[in-house]
ChimeraX commands (.cxc) that place a marker at each C-alpha (Angstrom):
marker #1 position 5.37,11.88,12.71 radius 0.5
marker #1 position 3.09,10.19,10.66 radius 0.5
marker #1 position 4.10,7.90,7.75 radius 0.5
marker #1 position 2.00,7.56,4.91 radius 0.5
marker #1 position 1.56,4.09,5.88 radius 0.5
marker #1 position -0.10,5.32,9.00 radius 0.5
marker #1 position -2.23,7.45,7.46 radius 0.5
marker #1 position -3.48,4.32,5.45 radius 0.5
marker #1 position -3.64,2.01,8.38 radius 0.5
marker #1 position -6.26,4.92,10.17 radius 0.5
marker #1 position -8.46,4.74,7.13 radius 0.5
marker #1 position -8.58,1.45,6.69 radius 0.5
marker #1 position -9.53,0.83,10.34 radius 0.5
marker #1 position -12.38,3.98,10.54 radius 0.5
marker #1 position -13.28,3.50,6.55 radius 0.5
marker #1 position -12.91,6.85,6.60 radius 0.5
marker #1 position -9.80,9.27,5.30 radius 0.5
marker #1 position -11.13,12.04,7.46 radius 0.5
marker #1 position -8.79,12.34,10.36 radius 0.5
marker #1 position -5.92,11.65,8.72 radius 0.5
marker #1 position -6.78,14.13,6.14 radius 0.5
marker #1 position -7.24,16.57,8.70 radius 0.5
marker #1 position -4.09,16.08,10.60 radius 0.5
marker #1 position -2.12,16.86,6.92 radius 0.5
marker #1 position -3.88,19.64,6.99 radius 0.5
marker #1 position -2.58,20.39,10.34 radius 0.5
marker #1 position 0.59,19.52,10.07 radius 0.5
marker #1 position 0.83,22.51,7.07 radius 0.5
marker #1 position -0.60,25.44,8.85 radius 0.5
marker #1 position 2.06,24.15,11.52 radius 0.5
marker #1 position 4.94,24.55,8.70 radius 0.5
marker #1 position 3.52,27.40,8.09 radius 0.5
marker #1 position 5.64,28.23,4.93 radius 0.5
marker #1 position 3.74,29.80,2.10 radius 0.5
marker #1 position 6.37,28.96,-0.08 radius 0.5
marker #1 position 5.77,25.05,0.59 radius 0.5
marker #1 position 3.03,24.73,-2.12 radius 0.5
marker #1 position 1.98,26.51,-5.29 radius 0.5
marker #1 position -1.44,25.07,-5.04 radius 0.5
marker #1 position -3.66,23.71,-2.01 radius 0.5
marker #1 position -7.24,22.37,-2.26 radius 0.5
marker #1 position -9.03,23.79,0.19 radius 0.5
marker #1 position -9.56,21.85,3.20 radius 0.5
marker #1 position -13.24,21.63,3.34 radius 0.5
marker #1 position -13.53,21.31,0.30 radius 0.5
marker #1 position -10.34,18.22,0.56 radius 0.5
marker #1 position -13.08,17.22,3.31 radius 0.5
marker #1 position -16.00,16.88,1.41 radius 0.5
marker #1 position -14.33,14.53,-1.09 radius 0.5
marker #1 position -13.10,12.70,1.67 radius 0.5
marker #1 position -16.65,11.79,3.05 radius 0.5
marker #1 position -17.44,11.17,-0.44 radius 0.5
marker #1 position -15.40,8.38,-0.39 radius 0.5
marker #1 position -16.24,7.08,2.57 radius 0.5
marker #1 position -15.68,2.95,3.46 radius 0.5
marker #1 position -13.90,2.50,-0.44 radius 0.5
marker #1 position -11.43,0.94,1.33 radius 0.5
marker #1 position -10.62,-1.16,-1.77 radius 0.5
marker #1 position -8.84,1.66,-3.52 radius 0.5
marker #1 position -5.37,1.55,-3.30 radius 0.5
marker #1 position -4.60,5.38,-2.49 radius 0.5
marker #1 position -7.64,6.11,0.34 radius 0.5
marker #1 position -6.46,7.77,2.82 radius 0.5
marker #1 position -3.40,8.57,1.64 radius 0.5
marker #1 position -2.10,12.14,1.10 radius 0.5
marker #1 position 0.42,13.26,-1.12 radius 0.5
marker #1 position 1.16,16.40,-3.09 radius 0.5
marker #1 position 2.18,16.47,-7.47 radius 0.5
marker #1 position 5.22,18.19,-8.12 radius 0.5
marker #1 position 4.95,21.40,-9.62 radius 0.5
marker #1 position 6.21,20.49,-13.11 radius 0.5
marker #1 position 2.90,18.73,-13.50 radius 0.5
marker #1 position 0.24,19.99,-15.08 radius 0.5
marker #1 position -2.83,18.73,-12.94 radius 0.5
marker #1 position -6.28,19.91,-13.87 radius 0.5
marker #1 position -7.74,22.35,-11.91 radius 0.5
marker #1 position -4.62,23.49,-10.14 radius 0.5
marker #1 position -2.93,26.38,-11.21 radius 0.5
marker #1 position 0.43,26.04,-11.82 radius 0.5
marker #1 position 3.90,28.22,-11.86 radius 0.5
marker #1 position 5.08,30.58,-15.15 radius 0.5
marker #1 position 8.01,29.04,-16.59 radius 0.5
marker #1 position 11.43,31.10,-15.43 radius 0.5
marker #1 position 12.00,34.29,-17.54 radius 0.5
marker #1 position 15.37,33.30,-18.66 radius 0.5
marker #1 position 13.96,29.61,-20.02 radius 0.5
marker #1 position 13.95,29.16,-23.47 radius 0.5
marker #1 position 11.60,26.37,-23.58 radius 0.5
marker #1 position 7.75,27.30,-23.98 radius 0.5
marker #1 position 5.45,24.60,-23.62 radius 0.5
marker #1 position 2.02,24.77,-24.35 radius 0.5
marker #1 position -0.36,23.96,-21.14 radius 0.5
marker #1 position -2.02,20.95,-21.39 radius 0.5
marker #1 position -3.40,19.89,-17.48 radius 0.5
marker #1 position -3.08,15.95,-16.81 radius 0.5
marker #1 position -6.54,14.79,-16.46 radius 0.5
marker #1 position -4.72,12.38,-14.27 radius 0.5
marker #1 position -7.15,9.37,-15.51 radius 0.5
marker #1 position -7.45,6.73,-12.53 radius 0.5
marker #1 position -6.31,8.37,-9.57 radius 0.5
marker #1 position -9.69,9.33,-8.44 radius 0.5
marker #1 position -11.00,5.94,-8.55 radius 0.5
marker #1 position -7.61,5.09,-6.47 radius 0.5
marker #1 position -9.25,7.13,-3.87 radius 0.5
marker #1 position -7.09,10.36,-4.42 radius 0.5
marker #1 position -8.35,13.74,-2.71 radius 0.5
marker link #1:1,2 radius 0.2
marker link #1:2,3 radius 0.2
marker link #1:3,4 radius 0.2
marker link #1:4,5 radius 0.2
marker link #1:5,6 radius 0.2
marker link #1:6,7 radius 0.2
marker link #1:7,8 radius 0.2
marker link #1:8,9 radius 0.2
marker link #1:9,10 radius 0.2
marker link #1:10,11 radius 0.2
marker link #1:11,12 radius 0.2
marker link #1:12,13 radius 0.2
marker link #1:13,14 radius 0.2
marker link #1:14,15 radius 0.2
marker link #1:15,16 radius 0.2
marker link #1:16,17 radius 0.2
marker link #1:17,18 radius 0.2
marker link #1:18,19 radius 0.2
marker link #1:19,20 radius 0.2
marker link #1:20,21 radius 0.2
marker link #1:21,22 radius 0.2
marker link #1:22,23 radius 0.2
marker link #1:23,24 radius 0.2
marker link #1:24,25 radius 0.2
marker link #1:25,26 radius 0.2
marker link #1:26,27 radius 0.2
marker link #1:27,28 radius 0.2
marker link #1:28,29 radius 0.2
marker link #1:29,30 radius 0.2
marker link #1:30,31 radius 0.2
marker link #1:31,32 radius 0.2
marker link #1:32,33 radius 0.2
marker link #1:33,34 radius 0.2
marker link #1:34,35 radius 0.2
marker link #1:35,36 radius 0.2
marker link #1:36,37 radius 0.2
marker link #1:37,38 radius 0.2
marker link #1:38,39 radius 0.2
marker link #1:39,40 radius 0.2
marker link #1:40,41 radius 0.2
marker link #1:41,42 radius 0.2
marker link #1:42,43 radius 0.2
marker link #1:43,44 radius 0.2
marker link #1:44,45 radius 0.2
marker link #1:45,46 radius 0.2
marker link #1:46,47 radius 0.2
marker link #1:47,48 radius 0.2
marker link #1:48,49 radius 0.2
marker link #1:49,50 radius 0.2
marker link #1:50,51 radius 0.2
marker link #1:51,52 radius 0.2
marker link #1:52,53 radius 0.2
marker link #1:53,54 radius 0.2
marker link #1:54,55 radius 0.2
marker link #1:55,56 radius 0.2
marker link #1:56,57 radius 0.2
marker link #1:57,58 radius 0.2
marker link #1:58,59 radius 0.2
marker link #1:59,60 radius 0.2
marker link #1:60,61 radius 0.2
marker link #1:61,62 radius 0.2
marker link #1:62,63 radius 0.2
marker link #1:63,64 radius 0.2
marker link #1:64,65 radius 0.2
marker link #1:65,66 radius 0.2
marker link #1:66,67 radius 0.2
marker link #1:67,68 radius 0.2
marker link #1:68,69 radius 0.2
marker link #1:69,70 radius 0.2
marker link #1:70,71 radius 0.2
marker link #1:71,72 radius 0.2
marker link #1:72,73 radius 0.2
marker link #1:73,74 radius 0.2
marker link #1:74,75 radius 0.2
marker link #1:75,76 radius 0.2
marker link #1:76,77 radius 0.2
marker link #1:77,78 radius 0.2
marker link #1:78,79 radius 0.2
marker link #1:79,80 radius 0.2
marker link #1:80,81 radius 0.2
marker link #1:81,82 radius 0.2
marker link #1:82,83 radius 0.2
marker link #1:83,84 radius 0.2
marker link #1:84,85 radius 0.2
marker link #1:85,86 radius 0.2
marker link #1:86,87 radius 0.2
marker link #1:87,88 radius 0.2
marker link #1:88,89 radius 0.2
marker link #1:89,90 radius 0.2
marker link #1:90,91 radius 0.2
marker link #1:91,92 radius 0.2
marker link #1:92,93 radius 0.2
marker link #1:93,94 radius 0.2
marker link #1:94,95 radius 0.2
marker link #1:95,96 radius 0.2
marker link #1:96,97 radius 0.2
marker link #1:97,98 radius 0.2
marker link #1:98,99 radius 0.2
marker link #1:99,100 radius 0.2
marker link #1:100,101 radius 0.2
marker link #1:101,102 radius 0.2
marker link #1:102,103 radius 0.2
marker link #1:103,104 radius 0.2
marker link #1:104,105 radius 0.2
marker link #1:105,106 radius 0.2
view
């Protein structure tokens, strides 16, 4: 099993997040539970900004994959309906998530 400091040790030593990338990708179709996530990036399309950021090895997040709860609003993700019985109704505002792209999120 791969921790997520392995997946940041491979990408520092190829300069690229490729591979590791690809074996998250992997490891989900494994699972194979579409209940896991609410929203996936495509994987080519997870692919292409990986190349992208090819040898930025300086930013803190390359290589690593992780996944944004679902009570976050993240722009250009879609994202549940609030429960029927809750009371609350929030208006949806998506995170622009300033930073994390040049921290070498995918």
């Amino acid at each position: 099993m791969l921790t997520l400091a392995d997946y940041r040790a491979e990408a520092l030593a190829t300069g690229s997040a490729e591979a590791g990338l690809r074996a998250a990708y992997a490891k989900l179709r494994d699972w194979n539970d579409p209940a896991l996530l609410i929203a996936l990036r495509p994987e080519a399309a997870a692919i292409a900004a990986a190349r992208a950021l090819a040898g930025r090895t300086d930013l803190p997040l390359f290589g690593v994959p992780f996944f944004v709860k679902d009570n976050i609003d993240v722009a250009g993700l879609r994202r549940p309906p609030p429960a029927p019985s809750s009371p609350i109704r929030l208006p949806y505002r998506p995170l622009p998530l300033p930073g994390w792209k040049r921290r070498g999120r995918l």
